[in-house]
N, C-alpha and C positions, 0 to 999 in steps of 0.2 A: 504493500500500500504506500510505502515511503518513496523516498528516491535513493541511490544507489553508485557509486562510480563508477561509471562504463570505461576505467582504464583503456587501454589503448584501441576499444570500437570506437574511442573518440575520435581516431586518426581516420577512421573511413566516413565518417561524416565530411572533414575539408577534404579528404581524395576526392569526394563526389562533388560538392562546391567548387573545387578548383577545376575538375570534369565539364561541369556545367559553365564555370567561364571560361573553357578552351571553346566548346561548344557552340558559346556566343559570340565568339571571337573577340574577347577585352582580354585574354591572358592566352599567350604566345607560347606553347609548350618548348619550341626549337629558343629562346632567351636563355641568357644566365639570371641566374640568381640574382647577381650585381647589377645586371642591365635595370632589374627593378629596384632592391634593397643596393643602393652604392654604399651603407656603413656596412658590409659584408664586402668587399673590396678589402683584401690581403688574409680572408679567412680559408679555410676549406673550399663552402661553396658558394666561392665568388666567380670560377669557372664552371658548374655544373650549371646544366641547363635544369629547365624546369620540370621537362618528362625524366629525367635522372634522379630529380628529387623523389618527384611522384611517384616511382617504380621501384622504390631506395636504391639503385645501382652505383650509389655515391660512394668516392673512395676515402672512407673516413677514421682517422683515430680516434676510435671511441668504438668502448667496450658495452653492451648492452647483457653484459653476466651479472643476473642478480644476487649471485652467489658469491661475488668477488666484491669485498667495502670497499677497492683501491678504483672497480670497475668507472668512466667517465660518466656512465650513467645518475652516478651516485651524486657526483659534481653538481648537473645536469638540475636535478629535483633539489639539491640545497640553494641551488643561484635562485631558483623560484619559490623557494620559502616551501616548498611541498614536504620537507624534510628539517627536523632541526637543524643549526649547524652546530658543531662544536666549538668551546672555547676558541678564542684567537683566531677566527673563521677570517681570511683577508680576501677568497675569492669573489667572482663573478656575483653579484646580486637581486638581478633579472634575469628572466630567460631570454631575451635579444643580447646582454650582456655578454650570455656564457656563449651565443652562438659567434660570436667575434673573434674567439679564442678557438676556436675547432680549427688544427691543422688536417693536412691530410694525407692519408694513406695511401698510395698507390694511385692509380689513378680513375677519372670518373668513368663508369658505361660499361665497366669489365665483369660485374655479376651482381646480383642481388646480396645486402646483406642487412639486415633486419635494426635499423638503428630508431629510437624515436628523437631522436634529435633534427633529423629532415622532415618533421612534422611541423615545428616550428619555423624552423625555416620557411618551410611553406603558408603559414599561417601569416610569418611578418609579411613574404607577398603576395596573398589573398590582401592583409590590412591597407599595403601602398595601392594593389591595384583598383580596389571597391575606395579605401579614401574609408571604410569604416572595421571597425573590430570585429573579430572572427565572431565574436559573440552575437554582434549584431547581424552579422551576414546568417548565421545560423539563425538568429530568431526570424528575419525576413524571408530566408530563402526556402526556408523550412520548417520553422518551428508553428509558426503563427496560420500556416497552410494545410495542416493536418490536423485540425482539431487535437491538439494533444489535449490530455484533461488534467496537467500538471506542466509547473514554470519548470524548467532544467537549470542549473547554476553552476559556474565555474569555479577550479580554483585558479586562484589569480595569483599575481607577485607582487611585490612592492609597490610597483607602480600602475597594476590595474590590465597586467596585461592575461589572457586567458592562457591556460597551460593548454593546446592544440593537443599536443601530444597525448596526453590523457588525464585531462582533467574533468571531462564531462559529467554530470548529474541527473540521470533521470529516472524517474518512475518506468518500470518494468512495459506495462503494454505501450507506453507512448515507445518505448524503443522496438517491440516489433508492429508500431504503425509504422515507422519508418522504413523497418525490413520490407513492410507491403507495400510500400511506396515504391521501391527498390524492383521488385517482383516486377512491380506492374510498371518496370521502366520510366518511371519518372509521375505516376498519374494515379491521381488521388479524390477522393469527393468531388469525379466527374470532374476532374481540369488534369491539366499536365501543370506541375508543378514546377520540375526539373527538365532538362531537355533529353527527351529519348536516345539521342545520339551520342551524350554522355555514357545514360546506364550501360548502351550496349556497348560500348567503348571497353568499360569496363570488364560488362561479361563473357568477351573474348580473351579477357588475358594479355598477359604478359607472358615474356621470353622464357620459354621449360629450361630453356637453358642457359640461361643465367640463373634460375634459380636452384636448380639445381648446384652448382657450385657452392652454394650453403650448404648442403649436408645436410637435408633435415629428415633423418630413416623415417618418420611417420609420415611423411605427406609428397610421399612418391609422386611425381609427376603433377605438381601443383606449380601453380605461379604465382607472380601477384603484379597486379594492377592498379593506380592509382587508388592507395592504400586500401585495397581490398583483397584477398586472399584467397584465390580461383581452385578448383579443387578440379575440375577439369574431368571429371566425375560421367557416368553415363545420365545421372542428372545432369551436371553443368551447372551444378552448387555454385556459390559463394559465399566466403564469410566475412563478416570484421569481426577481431580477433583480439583478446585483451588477457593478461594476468590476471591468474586467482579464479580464471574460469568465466571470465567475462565473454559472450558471445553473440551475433547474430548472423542463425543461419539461414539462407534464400537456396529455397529449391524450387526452382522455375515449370520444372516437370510434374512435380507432385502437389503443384499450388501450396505450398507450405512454407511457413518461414516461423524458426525458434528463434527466441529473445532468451537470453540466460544472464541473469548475474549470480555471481559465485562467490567466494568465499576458501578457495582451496586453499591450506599449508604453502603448498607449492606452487611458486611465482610461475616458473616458466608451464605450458599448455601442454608440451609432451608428459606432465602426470596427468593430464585427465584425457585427452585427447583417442589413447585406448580403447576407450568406455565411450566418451561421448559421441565421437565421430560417428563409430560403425551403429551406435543408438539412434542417430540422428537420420542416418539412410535408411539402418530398417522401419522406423515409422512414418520414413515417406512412401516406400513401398508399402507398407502395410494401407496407409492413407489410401495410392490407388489402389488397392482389390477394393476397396468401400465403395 
């Protein structure tokens, strides 16, 4: 009945926003980064383009091991206040602050690798390119369109900026309205909301192989798409995907889509992912014999 942190499904709500203004043509997937955000000029991704961001193929140092306190991740949620800092804390203070500081690894477009730090990134240009807050782009572009029947609310930083990456807050069904939004390609209470050409953008995927150079044994032959997570499935699934068990899953074939917020021990999704995954195909199957 409450509301809930959708950790990192928060990141597929701006993939789809920033989809939607590739779409419309205000946001130039072929750009750098810099070309929009110039204070990201001498970082990481001041040479990535914007479909690099959006597909995370970014070549970045920064460790996204939750298991690791030394991990950059960790950095990352203290610059934004999402995490205490300790004593004599001298780093970064916001999260546009810390993305300043991202050097980088290797170089961009060479494989998928799973960072939430290109979330914000993207976020700061969604904020240059709309001229308003992620927050605010999410309440117009889609909050306020779907009859939700609960407000969503951010964690923020210092200065009021929203954590993109995953910070999102919301009541359980308004998050699989969304998935039905999703489903039904951008179209909701008789309107299109979103632009078609987006979702399906989406729900062809990304590179198998680039993703595959992650390594990930449970999710054989999956990609991902601006920040969406393509299962590539003889449904033709997708999901947004979070810690702790956070999920929304779209299956196009079986008219279906689960909303999960979780609570697991275990950060990373390969603890539950066993269980849930093949749970989730069988009662879409099960759905069609009905």
């Amino acid at each position: 009945e409450g509301q809930h942190i959708a950790m990192s499904v928060t990141k597929s709500f701006f993939g789809v926003i920033a989809a939607s203004l590739i779409a419309e043509g205000k946001l130039d997937e072929t750009r750098t980064v810099a070309s929009y955000v110039p204070e990201l000029e001498g970082s990481a991704f001041a040479d990535a383009t914007i479909r690099q961001v959006l597909d995370m193929t970014t070549g970045l140092q920064y460790s996204e091991n939750y298991a690791d306190p030394k991990a950059e991740i960790w950095t990352h949620v203290r610059a934004g206040g999402v995490l205490p800092r300790p004593p004599g804390y001298d780093g970064p203070r916001t999260f546009y602050d810390f993305l300043r500081t991202v050097k980088k690894s290797g170089e961009h477009g060479q494989a998928f690798a799973y960072k939430t730090v290109n979330t914000d990134a993207l976020g700061w240009v969604i904020r240059r390119v709309t001229g308003k807050s992620i927050g605010q782009n999410l309440s117009e572009m889609i909050w306020s369109q779907l009859g939700m029947e609960q407000d969503a609310y951010f964690t923020v930083d210092s200065v009021g900026n929203e954590f993109a990456g995953g910070g999102l807050n919301t009541g359980l069904r308004d998050l699989a309205r969304f998935g039905e939004m999703i489903r039904n390609n951008g179209r909701a209470n008789g309107k299109q909301i979103l632009p078609e050409a987006a979702i399906l953008d989406i729900r062809r995927g990304g590179s198998k192989a680039d993703f595959a150079k992650a390594a990930y044994p449970l999710l054989p032959g999956w990609s991902y798409r601006s920040m969406w997570w393509i299962t590539h499935n003889d449904h033709d699934a997708i999901m947004a995907r979070g810690v702790h068990g956070q999920s929304i899953y779209v299956d196009p074939k079986a008219e279906m889509v689960i909303a999960r917020y979780g609570s697991h021990p275990v950060a990373a999704n390969g603890a539950n992912d066993p269980v849930t995954l093949p749970a989730f195909h069988a009662m879409a199957k099960a759905l069609m014999k009905n």
